[in-house]
Structures are given as structure tokens and as C-alpha cells.
VEXDREN-2710 file (C-alpha; in Angstrom, 1 decimal):
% VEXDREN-2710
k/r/px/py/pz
1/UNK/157.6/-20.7/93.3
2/UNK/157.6/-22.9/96.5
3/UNK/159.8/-21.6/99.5
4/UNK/161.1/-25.1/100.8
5/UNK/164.3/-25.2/103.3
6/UNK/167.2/-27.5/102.6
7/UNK/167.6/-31.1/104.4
8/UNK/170.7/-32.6/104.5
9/UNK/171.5/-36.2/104.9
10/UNK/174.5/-38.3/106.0
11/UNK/175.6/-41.7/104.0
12/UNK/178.5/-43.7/106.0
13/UNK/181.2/-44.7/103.9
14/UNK/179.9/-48.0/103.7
15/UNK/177.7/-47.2/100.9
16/UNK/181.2/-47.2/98.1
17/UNK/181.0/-51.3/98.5
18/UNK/177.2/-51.5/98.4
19/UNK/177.7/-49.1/95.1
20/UNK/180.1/-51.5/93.5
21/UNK/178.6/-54.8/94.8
22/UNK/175.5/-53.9/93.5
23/UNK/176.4/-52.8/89.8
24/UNK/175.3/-55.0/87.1
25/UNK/177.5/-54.4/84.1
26/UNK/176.7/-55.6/80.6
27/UNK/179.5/-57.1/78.7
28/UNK/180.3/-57.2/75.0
29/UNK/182.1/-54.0/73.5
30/UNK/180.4/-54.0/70.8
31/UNK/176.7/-54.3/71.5
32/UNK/174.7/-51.5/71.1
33/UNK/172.9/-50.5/75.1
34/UNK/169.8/-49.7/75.2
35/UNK/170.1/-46.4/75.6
36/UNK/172.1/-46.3/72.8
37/UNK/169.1/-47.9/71.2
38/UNK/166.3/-45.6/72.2
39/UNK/168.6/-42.9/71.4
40/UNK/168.9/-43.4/67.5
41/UNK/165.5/-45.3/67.0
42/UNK/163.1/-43.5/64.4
43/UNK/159.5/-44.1/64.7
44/UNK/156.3/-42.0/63.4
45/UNK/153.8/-43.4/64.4
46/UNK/152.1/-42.0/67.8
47/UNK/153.0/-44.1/70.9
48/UNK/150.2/-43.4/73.9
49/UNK/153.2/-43.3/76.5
50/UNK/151.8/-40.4/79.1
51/UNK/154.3/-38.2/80.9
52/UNK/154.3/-36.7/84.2
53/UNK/151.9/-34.5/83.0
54/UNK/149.5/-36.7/81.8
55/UNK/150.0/-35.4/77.5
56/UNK/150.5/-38.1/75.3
57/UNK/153.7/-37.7/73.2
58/UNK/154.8/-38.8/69.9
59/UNK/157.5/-40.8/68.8
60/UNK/159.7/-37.4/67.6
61/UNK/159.1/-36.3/71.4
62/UNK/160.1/-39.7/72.4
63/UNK/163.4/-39.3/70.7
64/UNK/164.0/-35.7/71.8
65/UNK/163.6/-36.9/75.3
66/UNK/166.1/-40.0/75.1
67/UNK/168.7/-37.6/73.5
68/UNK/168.4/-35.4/76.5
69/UNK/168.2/-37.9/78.9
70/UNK/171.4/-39.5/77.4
71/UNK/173.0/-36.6/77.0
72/UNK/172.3/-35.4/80.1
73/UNK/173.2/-38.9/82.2
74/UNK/176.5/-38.9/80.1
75/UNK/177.7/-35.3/81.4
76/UNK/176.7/-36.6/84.9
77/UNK/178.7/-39.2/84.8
78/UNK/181.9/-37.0/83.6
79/UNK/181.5/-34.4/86.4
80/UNK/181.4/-37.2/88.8
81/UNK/184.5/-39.4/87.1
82/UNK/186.1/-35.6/87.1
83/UNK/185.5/-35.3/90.6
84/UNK/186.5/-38.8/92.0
85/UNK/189.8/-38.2/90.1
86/UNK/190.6/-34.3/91.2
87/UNK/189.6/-35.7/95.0
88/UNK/192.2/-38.7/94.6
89/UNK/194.6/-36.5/93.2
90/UNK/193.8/-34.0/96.3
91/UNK/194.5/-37.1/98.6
92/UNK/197.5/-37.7/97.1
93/UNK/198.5/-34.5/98.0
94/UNK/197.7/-34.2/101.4
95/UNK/199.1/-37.6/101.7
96/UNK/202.8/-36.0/101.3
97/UNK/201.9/-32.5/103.0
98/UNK/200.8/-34.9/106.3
99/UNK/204.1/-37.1/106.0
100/UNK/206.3/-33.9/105.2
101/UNK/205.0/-30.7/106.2
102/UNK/206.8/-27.8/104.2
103/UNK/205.0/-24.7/103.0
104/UNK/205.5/-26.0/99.5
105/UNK/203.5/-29.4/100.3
106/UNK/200.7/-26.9/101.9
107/UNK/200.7/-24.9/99.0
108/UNK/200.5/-28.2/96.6
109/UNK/197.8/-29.5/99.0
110/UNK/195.9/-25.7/98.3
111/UNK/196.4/-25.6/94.7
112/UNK/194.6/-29.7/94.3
113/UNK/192.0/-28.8/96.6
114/UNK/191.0/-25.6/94.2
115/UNK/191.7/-28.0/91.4
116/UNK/189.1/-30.4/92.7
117/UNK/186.7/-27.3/93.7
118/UNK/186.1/-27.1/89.8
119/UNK/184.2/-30.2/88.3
120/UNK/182.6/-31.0/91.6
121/UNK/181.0/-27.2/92.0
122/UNK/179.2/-28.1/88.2
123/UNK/178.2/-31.3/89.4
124/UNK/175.5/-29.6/91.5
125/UNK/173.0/-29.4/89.1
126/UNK/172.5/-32.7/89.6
127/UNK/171.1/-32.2/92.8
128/UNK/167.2/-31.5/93.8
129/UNK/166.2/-34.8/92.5
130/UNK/164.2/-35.7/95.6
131/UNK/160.4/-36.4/95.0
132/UNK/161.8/-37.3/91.1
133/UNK/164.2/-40.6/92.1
134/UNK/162.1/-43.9/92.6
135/UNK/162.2/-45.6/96.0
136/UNK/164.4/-48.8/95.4
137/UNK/166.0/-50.8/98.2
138/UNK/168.5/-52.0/96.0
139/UNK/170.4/-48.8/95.1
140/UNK/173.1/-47.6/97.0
141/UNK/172.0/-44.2/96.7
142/UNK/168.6/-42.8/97.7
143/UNK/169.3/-39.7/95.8
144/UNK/171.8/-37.1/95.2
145/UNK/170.1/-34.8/97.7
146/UNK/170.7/-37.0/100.4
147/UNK/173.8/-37.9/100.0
148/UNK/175.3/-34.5/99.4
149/UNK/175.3/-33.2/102.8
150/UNK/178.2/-35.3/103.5
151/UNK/180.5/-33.8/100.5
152/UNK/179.8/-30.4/100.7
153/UNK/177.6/-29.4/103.7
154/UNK/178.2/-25.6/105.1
155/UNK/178.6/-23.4/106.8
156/UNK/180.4/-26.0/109.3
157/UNK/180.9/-24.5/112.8
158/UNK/184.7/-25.3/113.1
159/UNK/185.0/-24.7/116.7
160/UNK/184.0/-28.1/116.9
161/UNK/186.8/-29.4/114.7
162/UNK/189.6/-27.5/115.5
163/UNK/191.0/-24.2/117.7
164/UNK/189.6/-20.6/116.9
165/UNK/190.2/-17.1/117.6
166/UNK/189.0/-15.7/121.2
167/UNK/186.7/-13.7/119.7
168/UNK/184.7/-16.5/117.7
169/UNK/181.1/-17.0/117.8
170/UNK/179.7/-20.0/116.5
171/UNK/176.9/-21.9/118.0
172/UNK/179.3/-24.8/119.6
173/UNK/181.1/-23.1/122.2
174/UNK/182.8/-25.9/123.9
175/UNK/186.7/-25.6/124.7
176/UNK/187.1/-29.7/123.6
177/UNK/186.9/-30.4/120.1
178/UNK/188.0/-33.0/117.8
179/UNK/191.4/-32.5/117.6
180/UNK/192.6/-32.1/121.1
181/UNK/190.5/-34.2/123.1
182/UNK/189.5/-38.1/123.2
183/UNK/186.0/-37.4/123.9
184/UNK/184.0/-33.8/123.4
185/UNK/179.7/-33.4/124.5
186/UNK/178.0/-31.7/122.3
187/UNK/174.1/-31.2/123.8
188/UNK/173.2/-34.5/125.2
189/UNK/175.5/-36.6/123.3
190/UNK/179.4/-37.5/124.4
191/UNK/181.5/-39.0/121.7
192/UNK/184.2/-41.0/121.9
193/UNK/187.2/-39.3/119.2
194/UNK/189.9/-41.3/120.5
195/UNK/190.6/-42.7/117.2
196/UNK/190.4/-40.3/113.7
197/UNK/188.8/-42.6/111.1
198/UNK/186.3/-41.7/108.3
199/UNK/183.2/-43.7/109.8
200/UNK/184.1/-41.4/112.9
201/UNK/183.8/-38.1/110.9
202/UNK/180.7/-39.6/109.0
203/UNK/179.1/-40.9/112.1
204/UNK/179.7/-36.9/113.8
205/UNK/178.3/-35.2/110.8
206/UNK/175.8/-33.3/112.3
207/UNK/176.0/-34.3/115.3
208/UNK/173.6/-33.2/117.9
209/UNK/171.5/-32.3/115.4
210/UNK/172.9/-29.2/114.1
211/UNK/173.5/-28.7/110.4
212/UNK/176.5/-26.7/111.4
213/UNK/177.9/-29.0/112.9
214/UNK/180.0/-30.3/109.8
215/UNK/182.8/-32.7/110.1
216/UNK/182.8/-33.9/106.3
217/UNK/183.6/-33.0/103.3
218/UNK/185.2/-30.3/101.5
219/UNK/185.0/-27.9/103.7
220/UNK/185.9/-29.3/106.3
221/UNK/189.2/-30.3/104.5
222/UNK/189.3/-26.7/103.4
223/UNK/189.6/-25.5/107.2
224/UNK/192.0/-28.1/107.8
225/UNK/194.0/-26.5/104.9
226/UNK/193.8/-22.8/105.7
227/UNK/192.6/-22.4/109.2
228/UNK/190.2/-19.8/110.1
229/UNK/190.1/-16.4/108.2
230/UNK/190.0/-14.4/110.7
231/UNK/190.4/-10.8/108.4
232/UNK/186.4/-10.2/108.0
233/UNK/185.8/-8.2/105.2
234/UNK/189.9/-7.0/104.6
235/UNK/191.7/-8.8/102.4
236/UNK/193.2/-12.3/102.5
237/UNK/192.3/-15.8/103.7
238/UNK/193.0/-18.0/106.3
239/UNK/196.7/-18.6/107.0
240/UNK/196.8/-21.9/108.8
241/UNK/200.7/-22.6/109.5
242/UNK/202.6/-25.5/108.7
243/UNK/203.8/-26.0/111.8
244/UNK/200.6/-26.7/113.0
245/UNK/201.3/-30.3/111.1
246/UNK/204.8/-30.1/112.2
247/UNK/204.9/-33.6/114.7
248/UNK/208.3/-33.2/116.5
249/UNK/208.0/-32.0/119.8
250/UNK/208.4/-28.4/120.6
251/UNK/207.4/-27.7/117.1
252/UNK/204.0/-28.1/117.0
253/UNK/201.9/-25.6/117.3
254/UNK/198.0/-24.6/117.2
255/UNK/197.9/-21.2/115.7
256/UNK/200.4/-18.6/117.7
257/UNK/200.2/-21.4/120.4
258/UNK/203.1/-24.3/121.1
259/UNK/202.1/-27.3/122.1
260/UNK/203.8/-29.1/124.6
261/UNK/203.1/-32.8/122.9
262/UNK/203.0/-33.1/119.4
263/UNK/200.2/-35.9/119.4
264/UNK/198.0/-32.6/118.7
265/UNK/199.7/-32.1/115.0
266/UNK/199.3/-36.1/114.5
267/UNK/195.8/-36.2/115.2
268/UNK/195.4/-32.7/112.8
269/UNK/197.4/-35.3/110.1
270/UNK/194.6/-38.4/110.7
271/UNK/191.6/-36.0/110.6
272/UNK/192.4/-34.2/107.2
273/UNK/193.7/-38.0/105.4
274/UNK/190.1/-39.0/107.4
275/UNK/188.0/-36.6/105.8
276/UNK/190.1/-37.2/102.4
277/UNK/189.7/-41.0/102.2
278/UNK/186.1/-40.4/102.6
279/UNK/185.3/-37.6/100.7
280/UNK/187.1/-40.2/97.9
281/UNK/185.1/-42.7/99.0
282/UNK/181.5/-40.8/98.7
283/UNK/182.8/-39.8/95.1
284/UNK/183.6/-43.3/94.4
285/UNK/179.5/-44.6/94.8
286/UNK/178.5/-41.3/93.4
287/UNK/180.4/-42.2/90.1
288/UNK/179.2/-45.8/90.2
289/UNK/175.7/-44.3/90.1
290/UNK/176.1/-43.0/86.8
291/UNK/178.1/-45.4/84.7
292/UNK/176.5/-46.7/81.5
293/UNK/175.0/-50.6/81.8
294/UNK/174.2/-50.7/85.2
295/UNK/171.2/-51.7/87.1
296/UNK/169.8/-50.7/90.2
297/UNK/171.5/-47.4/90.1
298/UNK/170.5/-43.4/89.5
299/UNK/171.2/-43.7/86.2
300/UNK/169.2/-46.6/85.4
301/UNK/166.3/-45.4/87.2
302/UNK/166.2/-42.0/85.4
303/UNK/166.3/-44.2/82.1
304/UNK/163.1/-46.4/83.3
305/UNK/161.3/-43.0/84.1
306/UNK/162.5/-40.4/81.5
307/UNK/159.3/-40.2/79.3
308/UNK/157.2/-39.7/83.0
309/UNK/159.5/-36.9/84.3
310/UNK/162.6/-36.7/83.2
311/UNK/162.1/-33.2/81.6
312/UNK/160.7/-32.2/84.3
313/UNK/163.1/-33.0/86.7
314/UNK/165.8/-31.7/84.4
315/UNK/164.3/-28.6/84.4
316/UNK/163.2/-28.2/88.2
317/UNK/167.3/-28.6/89.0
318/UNK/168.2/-25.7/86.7
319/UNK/165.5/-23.9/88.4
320/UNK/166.6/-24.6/91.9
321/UNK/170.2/-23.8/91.8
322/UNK/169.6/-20.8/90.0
323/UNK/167.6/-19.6/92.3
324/UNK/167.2/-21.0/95.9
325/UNK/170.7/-22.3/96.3
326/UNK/173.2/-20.0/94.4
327/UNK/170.9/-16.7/94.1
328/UNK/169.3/-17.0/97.7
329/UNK/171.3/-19.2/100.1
330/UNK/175.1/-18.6/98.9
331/UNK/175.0/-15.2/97.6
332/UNK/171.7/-13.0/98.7
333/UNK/171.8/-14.4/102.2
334/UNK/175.9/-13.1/102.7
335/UNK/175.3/-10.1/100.4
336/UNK/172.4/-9.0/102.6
337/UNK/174.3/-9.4/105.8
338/UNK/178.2/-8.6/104.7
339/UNK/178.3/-11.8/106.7
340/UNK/181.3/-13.6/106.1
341/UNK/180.6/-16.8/107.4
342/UNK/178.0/-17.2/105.2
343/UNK/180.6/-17.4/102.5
344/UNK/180.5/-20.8/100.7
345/UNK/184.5/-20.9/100.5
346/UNK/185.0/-18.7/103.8
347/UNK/188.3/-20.2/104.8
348/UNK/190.1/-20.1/101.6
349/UNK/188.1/-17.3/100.0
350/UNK/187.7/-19.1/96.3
351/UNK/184.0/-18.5/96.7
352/UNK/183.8/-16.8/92.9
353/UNK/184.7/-20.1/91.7
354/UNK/182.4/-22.0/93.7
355/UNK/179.7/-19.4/92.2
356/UNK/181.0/-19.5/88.9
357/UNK/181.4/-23.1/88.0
358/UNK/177.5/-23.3/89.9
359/UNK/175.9/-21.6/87.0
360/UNK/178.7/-23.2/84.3
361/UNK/177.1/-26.8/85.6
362/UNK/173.4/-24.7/85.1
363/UNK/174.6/-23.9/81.4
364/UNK/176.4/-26.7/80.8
365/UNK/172.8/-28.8/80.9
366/UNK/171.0/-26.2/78.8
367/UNK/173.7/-26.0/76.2
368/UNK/174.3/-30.0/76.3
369/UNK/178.2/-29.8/77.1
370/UNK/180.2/-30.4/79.7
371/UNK/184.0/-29.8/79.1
372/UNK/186.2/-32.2/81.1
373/UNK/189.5/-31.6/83.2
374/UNK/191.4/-33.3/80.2
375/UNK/189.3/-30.9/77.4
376/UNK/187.1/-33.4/75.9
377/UNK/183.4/-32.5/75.6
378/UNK/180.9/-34.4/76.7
379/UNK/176.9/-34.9/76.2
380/UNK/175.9/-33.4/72.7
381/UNK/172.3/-32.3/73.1
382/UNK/171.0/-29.9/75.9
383/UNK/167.6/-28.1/76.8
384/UNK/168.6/-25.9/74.0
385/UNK/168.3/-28.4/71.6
386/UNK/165.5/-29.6/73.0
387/UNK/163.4/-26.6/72.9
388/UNK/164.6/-26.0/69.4
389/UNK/163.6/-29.4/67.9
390/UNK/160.3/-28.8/70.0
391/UNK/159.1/-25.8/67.8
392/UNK/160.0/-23.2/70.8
393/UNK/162.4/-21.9/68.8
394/UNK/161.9/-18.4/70.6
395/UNK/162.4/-19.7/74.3
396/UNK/165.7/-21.4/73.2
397/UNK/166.8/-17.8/72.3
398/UNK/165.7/-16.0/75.5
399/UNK/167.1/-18.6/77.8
400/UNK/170.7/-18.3/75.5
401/UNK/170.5/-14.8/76.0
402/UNK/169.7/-15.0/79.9
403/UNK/172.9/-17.3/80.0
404/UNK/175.0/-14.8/78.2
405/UNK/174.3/-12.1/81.0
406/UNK/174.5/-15.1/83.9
407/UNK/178.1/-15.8/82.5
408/UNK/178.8/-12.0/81.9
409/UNK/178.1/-11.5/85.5
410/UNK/180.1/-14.0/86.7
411/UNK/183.2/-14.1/84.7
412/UNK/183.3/-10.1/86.3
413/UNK/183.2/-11.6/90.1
414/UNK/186.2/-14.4/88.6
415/UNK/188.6/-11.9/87.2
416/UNK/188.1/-9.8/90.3
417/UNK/189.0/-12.5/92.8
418/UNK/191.7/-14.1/90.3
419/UNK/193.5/-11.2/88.7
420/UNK/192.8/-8.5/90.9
421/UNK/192.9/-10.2/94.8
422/UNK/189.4/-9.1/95.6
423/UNK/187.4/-12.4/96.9
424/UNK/183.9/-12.2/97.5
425/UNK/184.2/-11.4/101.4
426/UNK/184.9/-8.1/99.9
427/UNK/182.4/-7.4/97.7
428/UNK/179.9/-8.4/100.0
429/UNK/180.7/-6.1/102.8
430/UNK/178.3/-3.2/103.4
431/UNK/179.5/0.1/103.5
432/UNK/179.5/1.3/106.8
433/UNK/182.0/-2.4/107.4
434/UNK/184.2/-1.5/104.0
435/UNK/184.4/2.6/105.8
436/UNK/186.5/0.7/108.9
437/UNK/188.9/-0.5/106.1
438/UNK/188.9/2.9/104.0
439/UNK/187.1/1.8/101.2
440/UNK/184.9/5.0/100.3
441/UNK/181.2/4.4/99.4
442/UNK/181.3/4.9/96.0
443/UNK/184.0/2.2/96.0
444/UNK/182.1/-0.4/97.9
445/UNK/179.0/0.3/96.6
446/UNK/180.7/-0.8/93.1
447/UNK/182.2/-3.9/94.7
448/UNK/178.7/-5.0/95.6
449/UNK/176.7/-4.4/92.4
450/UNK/179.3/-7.1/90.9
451/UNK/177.4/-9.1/93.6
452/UNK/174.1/-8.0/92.8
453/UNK/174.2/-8.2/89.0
454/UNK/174.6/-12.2/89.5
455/UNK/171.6/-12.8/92.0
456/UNK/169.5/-10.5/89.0
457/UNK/170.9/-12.3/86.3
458/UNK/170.1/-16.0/88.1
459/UNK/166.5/-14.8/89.3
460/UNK/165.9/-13.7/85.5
461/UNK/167.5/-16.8/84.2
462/UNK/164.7/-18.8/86.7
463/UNK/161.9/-16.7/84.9
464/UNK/162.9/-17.5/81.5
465/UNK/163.6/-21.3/82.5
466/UNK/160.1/-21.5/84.2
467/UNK/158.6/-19.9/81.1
468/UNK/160.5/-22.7/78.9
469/UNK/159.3/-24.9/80.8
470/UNK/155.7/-24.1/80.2
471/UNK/155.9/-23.3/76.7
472/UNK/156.5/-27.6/76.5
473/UNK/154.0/-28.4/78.6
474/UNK/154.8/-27.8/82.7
475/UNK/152.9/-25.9/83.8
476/UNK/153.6/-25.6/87.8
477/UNK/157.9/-26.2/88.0
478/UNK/157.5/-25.0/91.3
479/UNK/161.6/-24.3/91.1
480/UNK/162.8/-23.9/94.7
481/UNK/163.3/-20.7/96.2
482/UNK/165.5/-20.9/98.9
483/UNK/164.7/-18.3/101.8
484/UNK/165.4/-15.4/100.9
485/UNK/162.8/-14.9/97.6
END
């Protein structure tokens, strides 16, 4: 397996009308696409099409591979449509939370951003497409790896958003930040924050040149819900008051602290509808991307290139979440080092959904299904079914049985944090930090193998998908990594 490190990429809200402007839709309800074509056609004689792996393949393979294909572009574009809609209907909540702060209107806001947590978190196996996407000056969209450092970058070093506790140590350490100052440094470069607007948060993402330095996105909306948990490895997340919204003055607060002028709250208000409008925004091209009968887009450029390596690529992204981003970044990295901050949903501590719906979106390609927020199911034909109807009949099984212990696994971490109250910050604690809180060894050391059963079953989940994937054909998947295997 090749150890690579992640790169993240910024795209300024400008690319939603390039996205739109540049579709190309093809009218006519009734005419069959071209995909639809390619999807049904029956041929037997043997075309001299080569893939990426320079093997002929026949037309039977040929129609295996525009089934998948299909299937698989279809359940994209649901995941993202989900998305785009769970993030407007977020908006619309923090729309009314802004304009009437209440503790019920916070709790609404909560409650829509965990809603929208769950399509777009199965949504990432659509990433790691890099080095598979063709260059093409025309799309909106490079690829999904570059453009998802904008939606769903972290850890973000909130210090630079918004206040912290005394005792915080982040790698910005300055006392201005975005929300009470006009203008903050950060390294060589001052920036004007005067005015809270979307191409403001987009331009500071990463500013500096710090990948922490986060100012987009879900979680940076996520602090501006909850505030910082400051409770380590005890239970409960952050606890952001409303007041801190609260715009009247001598009621606004930043934490424990009053503020004198109540232009603080207002700019707290513009930041979070900021970072909403163009979190909407980025969903809004990502969407376009993958609509049926378009040109110039992702989806029509995996359809020009699925016989080269579409399988390939399909296959690589299963590998790479699986095991360098869920199994080594998000969970071995904080397991290792009971490091809360390393906690992909630190603030609000709904991290076991974050991990959960990661490996649904994993099995959701292999089983060819993807069941929307409304409860309709989507795609019909999955690396499963592709394996089966390839004669490897026997890796279809293994991989169906590695899923079943990668679900098993993670359904335990789900009904701990959902029925039970205790989040991943807690299992991941080490024993000597779970002692201070008079959790006994034995206890803790339970907590963690909950932990550690998922990164086993997503590392032997990569081994039986890189053995799949050379039982057809591919022989080096080179699946990423991450750093930690």
C-alpha cells in the first residue's frame, strides 16, 4: 500500500455559476441517454477496447462495467442531491436561530446540522479520485479531492474563529480573531474581516498556509453551534450559549464573558449564515457535477473513461477510506493518542455517526444501494454484483462477510453514543486519562476495544477489497494508507 498524506484544496464560491453555466442538458423526456444505452446494450462479439490495465475485455465485461458505472454515478448524484437539500434545510434553520436566538432555535439549528451530517458523511466515498479525473478546463470542478477541503476540512484551529478557553493550545495563538476584530495577522499575512461574507471565509481557508486553519465548512459551522468542548475525555459536548447570539446590548455575551457592544453577537450571526450560504453553495456545483445529460462535468467524464479505469478507481476509493482516512487518520490517529481534538466531530461529539455513515457510503457502493433521506433506493448494481457476474463468485462472499463485521463494529460505537451517552471522546481515552474520571481499567479498556474492533474490521475489509480487486485483474490498487499503517 502507498503511504501518501492528504492535500486539501480551496474552490471560492464562484465555481456554483460556473457549475450551472456550464451544464449542457439534453432535452426530450422520453429519449433514451446514452448511458441508458450502453447500459442495456447486448453484444457478443469481442470488442478490442483496452482498460487501464492494458486486458482486452469483452462485450459481457463491457456491460458489467456500464451497469456499475451507472449505478455507481446514480447513487453519487443522490448523496449529493441529499446533501444540497439537508444543508438548505440547515440554513433555514440557522436563518431563524440568528434572527431569534432561543435555546429551542439552537436546538433546531443542532438537530438539522446532525440531520445534514448523514448523507454528506456517505458521500465520501466519492473522494480520492485525483490522478483518475481527466484534466478539462471546461469543468467546474477539478475533482472531488480538491474541492472537499472547503466542506469538510479538520481539525480547524478555532482560536482563529472565535474565543477559547485560557488553557487552549492550538497552533494560532493570537488574541484577534474573526469575530471580534476588523483585521487579525496570521504569519505574514493581515486580513481585512471587516465585513463577514462567504468569499471572505473561502478566501481565509487555510490561511497562512496552515491546514488547521479552517474557516469553512461543516465544522466550522459545528463550532459556531456548540462552542468549544472543553470536558476532554468526561462526558458531554460543547455548550455554546444562546446568549452568545443574543444582539441587545448588555446581553451579549462570549462564553461566561459580557460584552459591552453587542456588534460581537451580530458579527457571530453573519459568520455562521456566511459559512451556511457557502457550504450550500459548494453543494450546489457538487450536485450539478453529477446530474444525468450533462457535459463537461464529473459525471460525464467518468462515462467517457469507464472501460480505461473506472473499476479501478471505484475500487481505489473503497480502499482509501477504509483504510487511510477512517481507519488511520479519524480513528487510529485519536485512538492512539486519547487526543480529543483529533476527533472528527469534536465540538458536538456525533463523531460515531460521522464513522458510521463513512463505512455505510463504503458498503453502499459494494452492495449498489444507497437509501435516500426520503427512503427511496437508489443505484441497483454494486461491486458485489460485479464480482458475481465476473465468475468471482467467492470474493463477492468474503468482501460480504468483511462488511457484515465492519457494520457489526460500528452499529456497537452508534448505540453507545446514541442510546447510552457515551461519544467517542470517551472511548478513545487511555486509561491512565479515564483513571482521573474514575472509570476503572477494566472499564476503559472495554470502551476502547469498541474502537479498536472498527480500525480491525476496516483494515481487513482493505485486504479482502485489494484481493477483489486482483482476482479481476488489478494488480497494484495501491489503496491509500493514511499515516498511521
Amino acid at each position: 500500500m502507498t503511504i501518501t498524506t492528504e492535500t486539501r484544496r480551496k474552490i471560492l464560491p464562484t465555481t456554483l455559476a460556473v457549475a450551472l453555466a456550464g451544464l449542457l442538458m439534453v432535452s426530450g423526456c422520453t429519449k433514451k441517454t446514452e448511458e441508458d444505452t450502453a447500459a442495456t446494450e447486448t453484444q457478443t462479439e469481442v470488442v478490442s477496447t483496452e482498460t487501464g490495465d492494458n486486458t482486452e475485455i469483452s462485450a459481457a465485461e463491457k456491460a458489467h462495467i456500464d451497469r456499475l458505472i451507472i449505478s455507481y454515478a446514480n447513487m453519487a448524484h443522490a448523496a449529493y442531491k441529499d446533501s444540497l437539500d439537508t444543508a438548505k434545510a440547515l440554513q433555514a434553520a440557522v436563518d431563524t436561530y440568528v434572527a431569534t436566538p432561543t435555546q429551542a432555535n439552537l436546538d433546531a439549528a443542532k438537530a438539522a446540522y446532525k440531520a445534514a451530517r448523514q448523507p454528506y458523511s456517505q458521500t465520501e466515498i466519492f473522494r480520492f479520485d485525483e490522478g483518475f479525473v481527466t484534466a478539462n478546463d471546461k469543468r467546474a470542478i477539478n475533482s472531488i479531492d480538491s474541492w472537499e477541503g472547503q466542506i469538510n476540512a479538520w481539525p480547524l484551529d478555532e482560536a482563529l474563529i472565535d474565543y477559547v478557553s485560557d488553557d487552549y493550545e492550538g497552533e494560532y495563538n493570537g488574541q484577534e480573531n474573526i469575530i471580534n476584530s476588523d483585521s487579525i495577522t496570521v504569519g505574514s499575512t493581515k486580513q481585512d474581516t471587516s465585513t463577514i461574507t462567504p468569499e471572505l471565509l473561502a478566501e481565509m481557508n487555510e490561511i497562512g498556509g496552515s491546514e488547521a486553519n479552517v474557516t469553512t465548512g461543516y465544522h466550522a459551522i459545528e463550532f459556531m453551534l456548540w462552542g468549544q468542548d472543553t470536558n476532554g475525555v468526561k462526558e458531554g459536548a460543547g455548550n455554546r450559549p444562546v446568549t452568545d447570539y443574543m444582539t441587545e446590548d448588555g446581553q451579549c455575551t462570549s462564553g461566561d464573558t459580557v460584552n459591552e457592544d453587542a456588534s460581537i453577537c451580530e458579527r457571530r450571526g453573519e459568520f455562521l449564515k456566511a459559512a451556511t450560504q457557502l457550504l450550500v453553495d459548494d453543494l450546489t456545483a457538487m450536485e450539478a457535477q453529477w446530474q444525468p445529460d450533462t457535459e463537461n462535468t464529473l459525471r460525464s467524464d467518468l462515462m467517457a473513461r469507464k472501460y480505461d479505469n473506472g473499476l479501478r478507481q471505484i475500487m481505489y476509493q473503497m480502499g482509501s477510506l477504509a483504510l487511510g482516512e477512517l481507519a488511520s487518520e479519524r480513528m487510529q490517529v485519536a485512538f492512539v493518542t486519547g487526543s480529543t481534538e483529533d476527533e472528527h466531530e469534536c465540538f458536538s461529539d456525533l463523531t460515531h455517526l460521522s464513522y458510521a455513515n463513512n463505512a455505510r457510503g463504503i458498503q453502499n457502493v459494494f452492495n449498489g444501494s444507497y437509501q435516500t433521506v426520503a427512503g427511496k433506493t437508489v443505484g441497483g448494481y454494486g461491486i458485489k454484483d460485479y464480482l458475481v457476474d465476473s465468475g468471482h463468485v467467492e470474493e463477492a462472499d468474503e468482501l460480504a462477510a468483511d462488511f457484515s463485521k465492519v457494520e457489526g463494529a460500528f452499529n456497537v460505537m452508534v448505540e453507545k453514543g446514541e442510546k447510552e451517552g457515551i461519544k467517542i471522546d470517551q472511548m478513545i481515552a487511555t486509561v491512565g486519562q479515564a483513571s482521573q474520571e474514575g472509570i476503572s481499567a477494566e472499564e476503559q479498556n472495554i470502551r476502547r476495544g469498541w474502537v479498536e474492533a472498527g480500525i480491525n474490521s476496516l483494515k481487513e475489509l482493505t485486504t479482502g477489497i485489494e484481493s477483489a480487486a486482483k482476482a479481476v485483474g488489478i494488480d497494484n490498487l495501491d489503496a491509500d494508507a493514511g499515516s498511521q499503517f
